[in-house]
N, CA and C atoms as a LAMMPS dump frame, in Angstrom:
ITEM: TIMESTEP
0
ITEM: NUMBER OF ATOMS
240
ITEM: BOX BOUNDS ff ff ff
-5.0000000000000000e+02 5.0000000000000000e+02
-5.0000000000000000e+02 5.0000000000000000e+02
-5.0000000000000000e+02 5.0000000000000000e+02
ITEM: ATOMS id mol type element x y z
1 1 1 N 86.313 33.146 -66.54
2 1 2 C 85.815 31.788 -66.657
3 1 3 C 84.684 31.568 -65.681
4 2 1 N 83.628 30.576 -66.12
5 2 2 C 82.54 30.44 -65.243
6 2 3 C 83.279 28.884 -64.126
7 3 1 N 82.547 29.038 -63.107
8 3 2 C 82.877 28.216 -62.341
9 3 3 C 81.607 26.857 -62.008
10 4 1 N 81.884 25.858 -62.284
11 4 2 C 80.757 24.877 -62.318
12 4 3 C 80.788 23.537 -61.159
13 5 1 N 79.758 23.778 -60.546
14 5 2 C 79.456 22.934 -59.088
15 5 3 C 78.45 21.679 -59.842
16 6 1 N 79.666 20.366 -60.449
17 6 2 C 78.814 18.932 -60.342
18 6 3 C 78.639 17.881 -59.071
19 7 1 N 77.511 17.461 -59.108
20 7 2 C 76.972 16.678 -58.296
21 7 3 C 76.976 15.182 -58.693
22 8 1 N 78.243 13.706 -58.379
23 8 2 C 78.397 12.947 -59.07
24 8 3 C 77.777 11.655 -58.155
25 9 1 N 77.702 10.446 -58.285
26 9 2 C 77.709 9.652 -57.196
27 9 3 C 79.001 9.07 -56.549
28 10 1 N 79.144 8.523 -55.427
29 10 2 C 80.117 8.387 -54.856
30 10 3 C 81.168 7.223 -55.635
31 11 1 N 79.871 6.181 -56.101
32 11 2 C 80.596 4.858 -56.447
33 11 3 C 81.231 5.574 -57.845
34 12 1 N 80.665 6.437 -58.163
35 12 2 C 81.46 7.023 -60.004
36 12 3 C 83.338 7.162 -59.569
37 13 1 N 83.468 7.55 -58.008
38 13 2 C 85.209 7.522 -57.731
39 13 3 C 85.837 8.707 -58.846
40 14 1 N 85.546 9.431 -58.922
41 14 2 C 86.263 10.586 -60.08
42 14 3 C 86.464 11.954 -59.357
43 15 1 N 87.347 12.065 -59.618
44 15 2 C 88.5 12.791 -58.866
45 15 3 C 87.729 14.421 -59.094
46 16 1 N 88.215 15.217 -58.928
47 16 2 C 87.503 16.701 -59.607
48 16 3 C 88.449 16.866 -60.654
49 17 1 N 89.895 16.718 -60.947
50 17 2 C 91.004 17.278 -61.801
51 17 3 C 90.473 16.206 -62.501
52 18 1 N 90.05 14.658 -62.358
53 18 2 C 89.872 14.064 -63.672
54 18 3 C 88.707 14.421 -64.695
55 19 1 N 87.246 14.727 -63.412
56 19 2 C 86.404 15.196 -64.481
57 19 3 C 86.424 16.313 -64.891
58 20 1 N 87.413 17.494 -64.974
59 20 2 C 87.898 19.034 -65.457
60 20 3 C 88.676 18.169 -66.554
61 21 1 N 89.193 17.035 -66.703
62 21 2 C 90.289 16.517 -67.895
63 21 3 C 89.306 15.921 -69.009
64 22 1 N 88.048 15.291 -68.255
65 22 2 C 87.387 14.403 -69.765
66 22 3 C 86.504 15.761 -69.98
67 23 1 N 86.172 17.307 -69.791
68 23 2 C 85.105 17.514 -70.079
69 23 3 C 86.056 18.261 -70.752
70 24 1 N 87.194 18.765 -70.589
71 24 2 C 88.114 20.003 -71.334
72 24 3 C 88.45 18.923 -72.674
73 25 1 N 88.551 17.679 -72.517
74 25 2 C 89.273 16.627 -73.641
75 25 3 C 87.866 16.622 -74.738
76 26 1 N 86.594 16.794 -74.53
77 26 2 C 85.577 16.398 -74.944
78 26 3 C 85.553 17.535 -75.707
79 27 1 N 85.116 18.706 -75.277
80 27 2 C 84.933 20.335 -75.397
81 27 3 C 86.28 20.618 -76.331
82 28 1 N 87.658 19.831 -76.393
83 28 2 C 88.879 20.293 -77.586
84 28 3 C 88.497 18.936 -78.41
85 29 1 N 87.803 18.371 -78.603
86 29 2 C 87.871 17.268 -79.251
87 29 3 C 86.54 17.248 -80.565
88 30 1 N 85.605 18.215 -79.497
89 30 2 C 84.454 19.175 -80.319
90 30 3 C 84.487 20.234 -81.341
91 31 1 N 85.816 20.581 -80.854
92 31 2 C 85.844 21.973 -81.301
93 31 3 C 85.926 23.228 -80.514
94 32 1 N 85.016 23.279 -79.78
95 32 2 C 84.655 24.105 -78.496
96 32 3 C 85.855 25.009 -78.216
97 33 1 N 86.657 24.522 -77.535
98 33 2 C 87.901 25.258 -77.252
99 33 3 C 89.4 24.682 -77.707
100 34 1 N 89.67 25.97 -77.77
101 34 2 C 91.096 25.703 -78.23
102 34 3 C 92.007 24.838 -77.313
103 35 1 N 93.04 24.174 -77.784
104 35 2 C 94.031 23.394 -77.115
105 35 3 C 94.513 24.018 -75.321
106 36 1 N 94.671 25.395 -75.714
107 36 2 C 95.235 26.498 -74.899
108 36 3 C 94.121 26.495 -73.759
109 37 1 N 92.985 26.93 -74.086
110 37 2 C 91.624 27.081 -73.626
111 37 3 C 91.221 25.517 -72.925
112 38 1 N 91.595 25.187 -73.399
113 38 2 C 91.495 23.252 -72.745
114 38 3 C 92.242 22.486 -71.591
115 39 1 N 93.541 22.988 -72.226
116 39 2 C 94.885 22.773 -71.054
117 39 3 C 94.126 23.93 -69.799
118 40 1 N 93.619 24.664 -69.678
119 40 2 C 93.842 25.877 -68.864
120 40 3 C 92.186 25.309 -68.145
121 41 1 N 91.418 24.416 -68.596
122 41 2 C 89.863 23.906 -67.757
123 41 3 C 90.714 22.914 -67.245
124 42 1 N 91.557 21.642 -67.962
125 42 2 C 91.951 20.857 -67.313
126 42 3 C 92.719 21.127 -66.382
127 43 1 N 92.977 22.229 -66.185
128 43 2 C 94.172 22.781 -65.2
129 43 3 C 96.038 22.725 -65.184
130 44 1 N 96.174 21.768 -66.401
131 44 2 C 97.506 21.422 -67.085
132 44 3 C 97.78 22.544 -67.725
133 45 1 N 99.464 22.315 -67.988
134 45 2 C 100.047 23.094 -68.989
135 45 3 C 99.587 22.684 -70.379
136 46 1 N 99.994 23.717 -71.553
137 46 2 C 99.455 22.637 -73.204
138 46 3 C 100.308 21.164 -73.096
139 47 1 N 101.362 21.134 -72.75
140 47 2 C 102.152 20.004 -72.944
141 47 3 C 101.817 18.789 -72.352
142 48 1 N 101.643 19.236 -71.207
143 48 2 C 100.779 18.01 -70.758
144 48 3 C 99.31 17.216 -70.883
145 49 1 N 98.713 18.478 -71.079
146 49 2 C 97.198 18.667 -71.653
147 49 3 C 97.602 17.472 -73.146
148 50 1 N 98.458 17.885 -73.656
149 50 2 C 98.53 16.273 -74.966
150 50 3 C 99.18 16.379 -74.957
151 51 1 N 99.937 15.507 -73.659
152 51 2 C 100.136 14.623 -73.628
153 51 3 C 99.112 13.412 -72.667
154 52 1 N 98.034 14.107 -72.407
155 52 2 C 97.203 13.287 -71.775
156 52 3 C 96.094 12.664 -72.65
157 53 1 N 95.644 14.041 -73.63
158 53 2 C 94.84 13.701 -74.567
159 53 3 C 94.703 12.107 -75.168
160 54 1 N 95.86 11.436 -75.388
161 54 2 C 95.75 10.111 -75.518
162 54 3 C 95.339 8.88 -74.853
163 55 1 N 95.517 9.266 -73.586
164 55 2 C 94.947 8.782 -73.069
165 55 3 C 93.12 8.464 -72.628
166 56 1 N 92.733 9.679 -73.62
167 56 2 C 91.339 9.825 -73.618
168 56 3 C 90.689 9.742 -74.831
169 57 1 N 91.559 9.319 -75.303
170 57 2 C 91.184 8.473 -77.053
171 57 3 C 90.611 10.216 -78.403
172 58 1 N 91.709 10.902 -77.59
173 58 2 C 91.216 12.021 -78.118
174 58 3 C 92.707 12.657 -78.988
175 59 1 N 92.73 12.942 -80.442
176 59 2 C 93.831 12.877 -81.056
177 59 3 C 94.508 14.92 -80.958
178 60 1 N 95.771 14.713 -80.517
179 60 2 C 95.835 16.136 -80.338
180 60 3 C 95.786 17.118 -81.765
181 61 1 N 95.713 16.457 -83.067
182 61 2 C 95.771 17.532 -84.274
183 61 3 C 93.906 17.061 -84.091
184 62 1 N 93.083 18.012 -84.17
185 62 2 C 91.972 18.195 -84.321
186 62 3 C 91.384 19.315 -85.637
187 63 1 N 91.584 18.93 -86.539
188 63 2 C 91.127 19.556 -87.662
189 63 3 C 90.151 18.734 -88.54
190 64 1 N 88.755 19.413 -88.947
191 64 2 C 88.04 18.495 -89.493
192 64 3 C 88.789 18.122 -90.831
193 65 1 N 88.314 17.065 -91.414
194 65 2 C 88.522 16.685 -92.962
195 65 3 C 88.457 17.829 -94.108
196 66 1 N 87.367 18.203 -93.949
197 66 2 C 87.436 19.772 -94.415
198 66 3 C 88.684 20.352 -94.901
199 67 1 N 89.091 20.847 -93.828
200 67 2 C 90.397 21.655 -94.116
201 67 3 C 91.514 20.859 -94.656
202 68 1 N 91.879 19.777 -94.279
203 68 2 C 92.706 18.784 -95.346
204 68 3 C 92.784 18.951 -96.951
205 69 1 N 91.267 18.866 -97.409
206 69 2 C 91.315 18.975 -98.269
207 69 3 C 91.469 20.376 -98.866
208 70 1 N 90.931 21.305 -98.165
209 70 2 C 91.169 22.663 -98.744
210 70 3 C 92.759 22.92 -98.876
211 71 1 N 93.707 22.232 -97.838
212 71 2 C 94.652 22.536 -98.31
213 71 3 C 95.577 22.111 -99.057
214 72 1 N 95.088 20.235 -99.513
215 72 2 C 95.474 19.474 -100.856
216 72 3 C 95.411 20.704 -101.819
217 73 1 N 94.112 21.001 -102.238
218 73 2 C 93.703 21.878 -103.107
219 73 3 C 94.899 23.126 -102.979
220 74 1 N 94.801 23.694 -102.333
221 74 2 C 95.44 24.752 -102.416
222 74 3 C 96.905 24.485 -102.59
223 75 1 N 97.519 23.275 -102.331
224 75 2 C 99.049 22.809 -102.618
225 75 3 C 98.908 22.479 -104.092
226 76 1 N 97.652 21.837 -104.34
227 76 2 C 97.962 21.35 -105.503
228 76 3 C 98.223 22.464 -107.232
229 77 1 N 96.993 24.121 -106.266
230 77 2 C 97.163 24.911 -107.323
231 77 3 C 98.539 25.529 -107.46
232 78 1 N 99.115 25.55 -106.227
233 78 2 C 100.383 26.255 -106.783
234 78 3 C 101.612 25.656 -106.713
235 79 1 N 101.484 23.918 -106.664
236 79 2 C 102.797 23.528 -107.265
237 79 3 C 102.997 23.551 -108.889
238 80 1 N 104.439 23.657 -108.901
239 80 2 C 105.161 24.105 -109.85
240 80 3 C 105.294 22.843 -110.981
């Protein structure tokens, strides 16, 4: 993993573990990284990792629309 030195202002008050939580929540919320890969920037376990996610208006099933439908489709060809 790369290691990243931000420079914030004082009055911003943000912790270092909080801004490792909105940039890992942003980056799984993108796509970017996996849940696993996310929990492990934020420095949390997965479990906690979402269970925090909500708190950051970020939903823990992250799958585009896309795939929803591919898999309507695909339920729909092989029900009986």
């Amino acid at each position: 993993m790369k290691t990243l030195t931000l420079t914030v202002p004082d009055s911003l008050d943000l912790s270092a573990q909080e801004a490792a939580m909105l940039l890992a929540a942003h980056l799984y919320e993108q796509g970017k990284l996996t849940l696993g890969q996310a929990a492990e920037v934020a420095g949390y376990s997965k479990r906690t990792f979402m269970e925090l996610l909500g708190q950051y208006g970020v939903s823990v099933i992250n799958h585009p629309a896309t795939d929803l439908e591919n898999d309507l489709l695909n339920a729909a060809r092989y029900h009986c």
